[in-house]
Structures are given as structure tokens and as C-alpha cells.
N, C-alpha and C positions, 0 to 999 in steps of 0.2 A: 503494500500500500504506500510507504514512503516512496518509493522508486516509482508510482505512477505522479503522486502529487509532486516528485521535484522535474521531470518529465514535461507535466503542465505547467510549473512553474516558468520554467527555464522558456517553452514553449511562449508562453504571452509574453515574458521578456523580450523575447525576437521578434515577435511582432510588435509591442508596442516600440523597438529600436527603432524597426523599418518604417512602419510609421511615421515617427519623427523624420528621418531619412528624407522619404519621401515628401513631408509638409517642407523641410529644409528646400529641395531642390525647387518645389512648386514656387516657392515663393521669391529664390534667385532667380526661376527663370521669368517669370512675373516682370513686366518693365516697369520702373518706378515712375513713369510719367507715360502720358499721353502721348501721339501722334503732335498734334498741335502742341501741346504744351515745352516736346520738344525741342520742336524746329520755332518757339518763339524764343527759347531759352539760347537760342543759338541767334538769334534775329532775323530766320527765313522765312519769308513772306509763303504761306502756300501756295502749292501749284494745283496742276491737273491734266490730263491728256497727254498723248502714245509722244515720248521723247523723238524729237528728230534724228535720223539716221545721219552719217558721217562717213565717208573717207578721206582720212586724212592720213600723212605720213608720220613715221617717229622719226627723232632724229638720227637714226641709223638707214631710216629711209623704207622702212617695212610698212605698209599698210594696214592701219586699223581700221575698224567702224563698229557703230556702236553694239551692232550683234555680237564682238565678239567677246562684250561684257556680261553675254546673257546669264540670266542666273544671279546677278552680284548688282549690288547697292554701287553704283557710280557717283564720284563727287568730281565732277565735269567742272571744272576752272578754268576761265579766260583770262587772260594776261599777256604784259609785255612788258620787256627790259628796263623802257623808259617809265615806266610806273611805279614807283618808290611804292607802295600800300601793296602789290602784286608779291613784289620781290620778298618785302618785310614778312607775308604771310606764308611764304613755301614753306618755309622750316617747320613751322605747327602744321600744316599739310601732311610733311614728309613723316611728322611723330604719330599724325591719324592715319596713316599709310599704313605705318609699321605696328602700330597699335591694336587693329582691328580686321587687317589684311585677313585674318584667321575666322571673322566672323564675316567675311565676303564681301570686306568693302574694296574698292577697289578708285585710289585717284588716280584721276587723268586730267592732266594740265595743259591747254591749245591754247599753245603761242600764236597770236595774231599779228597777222602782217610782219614780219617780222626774219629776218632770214635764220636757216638752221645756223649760221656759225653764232652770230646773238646771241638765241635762244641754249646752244651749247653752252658758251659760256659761264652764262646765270647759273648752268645745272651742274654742271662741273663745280662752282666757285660757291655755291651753297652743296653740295653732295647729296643731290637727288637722286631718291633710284624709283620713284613713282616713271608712270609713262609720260611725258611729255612729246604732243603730235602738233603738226605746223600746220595751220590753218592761215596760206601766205596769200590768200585772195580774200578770205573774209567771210568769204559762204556759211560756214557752219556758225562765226559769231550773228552773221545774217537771219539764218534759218533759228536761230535761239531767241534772235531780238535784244542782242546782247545792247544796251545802249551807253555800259561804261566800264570802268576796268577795277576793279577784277570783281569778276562775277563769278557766280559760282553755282551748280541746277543740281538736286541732288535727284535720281535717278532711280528707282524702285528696281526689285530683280526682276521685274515683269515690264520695264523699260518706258515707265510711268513717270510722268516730272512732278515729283513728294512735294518739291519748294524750290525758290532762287533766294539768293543775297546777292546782294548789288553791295559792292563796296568791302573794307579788308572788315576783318572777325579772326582773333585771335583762336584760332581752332584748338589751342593747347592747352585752355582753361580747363578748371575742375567740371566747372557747370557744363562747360560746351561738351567733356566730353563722355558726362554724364548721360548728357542729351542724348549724343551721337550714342552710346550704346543702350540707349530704350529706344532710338528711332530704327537700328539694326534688328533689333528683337520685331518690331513690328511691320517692317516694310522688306 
């Protein structure tokens, strides 16, 4: 009789563990904010509707477009050398890159107008290893309606525009990148 009741004992021990276990994970994977409440904690204006398609080149001169982020949260950035706010902002870019790369985000940075040796430069002389592709005619800032620098359209895994920011935002903050992973959990 001892050896049934320690049996049972031991038994709802293990379950009430898992239990716990389990409420533990429910509630990490739980995002602690909203959709909006996110992207206002970050200062992105919400969007809507199918992201415009793209080919452009990297600076190695390989062809991308937006299909072939399919599946992954894009943080699509417009920039150029001569933009002091552009430049200042790569580096917290390059730390959301390396940050969250594992939970499918994926930056990509279109240098406008601008030539590949430029645009090297900048990536070199900050140590970029996000993609940066040349948009040297301006179409794809066109097709975005990009109308200043730096802009930035954050991009759903279903290739959905979540939001834009017009203008620099320190991406490296507590809060932004708080944000950035409840807006991963849910888009």
C-alpha cells in the first residue's frame, strides 16, 4: 500500500511540474504587446496591402526580389550616403539583424540612387553584413512612395506592409526592441 500511494504521489508531482512547464512557456510565448501597440512603441505608422515586388542588385551584383524573403519578416530600408540620420541608424539595424535573424527577420537596406562603390563604402566602414541592394534609378523607392530618407516598411512573412517610419529611430532601444520581438511573434 505504501508503494502505491508514493507511486501516486510522485505521479501528480510530475504533473503538477509539467504543468507549471507548460503555463511557463504559454506565457513566454505570449507577446507582451499588441500589433499596434508595437509598431507605435517603435513610431511606425500602420500599413496595409500585398508589398511591392523588387529587383534589384546587391553589391556583389546578385539579384534579389522581394520573393526571395518569402516566409520572413523584412525590414526594407531606404537610404543614402549623403544622409547623416540613414548612416547614424545602420549600426542598430545591423544589432536587429543579428538579434532576431533566428526568429526570421531579415534586413535589407536599398541604397538609392547612388553608385555601388558609395554604397560599399558606408558598408564596409560601419561592418555590415545585413543585404544591402542598389536601387540606382529609383523605381523600387518609387513603387514604395518613399518620399524621404530613411524610410523604412516593415514587411509580414506573407509579404504584407505591417507599417512604415519615415525618418531615423534608434532600433537599438530597450523599448524598440521589445517591440520588434512581440511584433515577430505576431506577424
Amino acid at each position: 500500500m505504501k508503494r502505491i500511494g508514493l507511486i501516486a504521489g510522485i505521479t501528480v508531482a510530475i504533473i503538477a511540474l509539467l504543468v507549471l512547464v507548460v503555463e511557463r512557456q504559454r506565457r513566454a510565448a505570449a507577446p507582451s504587446m499588441e500589433i499596434g501597440e508595437a509598431l507605435a512603441a517603435m513610431g511606425v505608422t500602420e500599413g496595409g496591402g500585398a508589398a511591392e515586388d523588387f529587383d534589384l542588385e546587391t553589391l556583389t551584383g546578385e539579384s534579389r526580389t522581394l520573393a526571395d524573403y518569402e516566409g520572413k519578416v523584412v525590414f526594407l530600408n531606404f537610404w543614402a550616403s549623403w544622409c547623416a540620420p540613414c548612416v547614424e541608424e545602420m549600426p542598430a539595424m545591423q544589432m536587429l539583424a543579428d538579434r532576431f535573424e533566428d526568429d526570421g527577420l531579415r534586413v535589407v537596406a536599398v541604397n538609392v540612387r547612388e553608385r555601388r562603390e558609395t554604397a560599399s563604402d558606408v558598408v564596409e566602414e560601419l561592418g555590415l553584413e545585413f543585404t544591402v541592394l542598389l536601387d540606382t534609378n529609383g523605381e523600387a523607392m518609387s513603387s514604395y512612395n518613399v518620399r524621404g530618407l530613411p524610410t523604412t516598411i516593415i514587411i509580414d512573412r506573407e509579404g504584407q506592409v505591417v507599417g512604415t517610419k519615415l525618418g531615423y529611430h534608434p532600433w537599438d532601444e530597450p523599448e524598440t526592441l521589445e517591440a520588434f520581438a512581440a511584433l515577430l511573434q505576431q506577424v
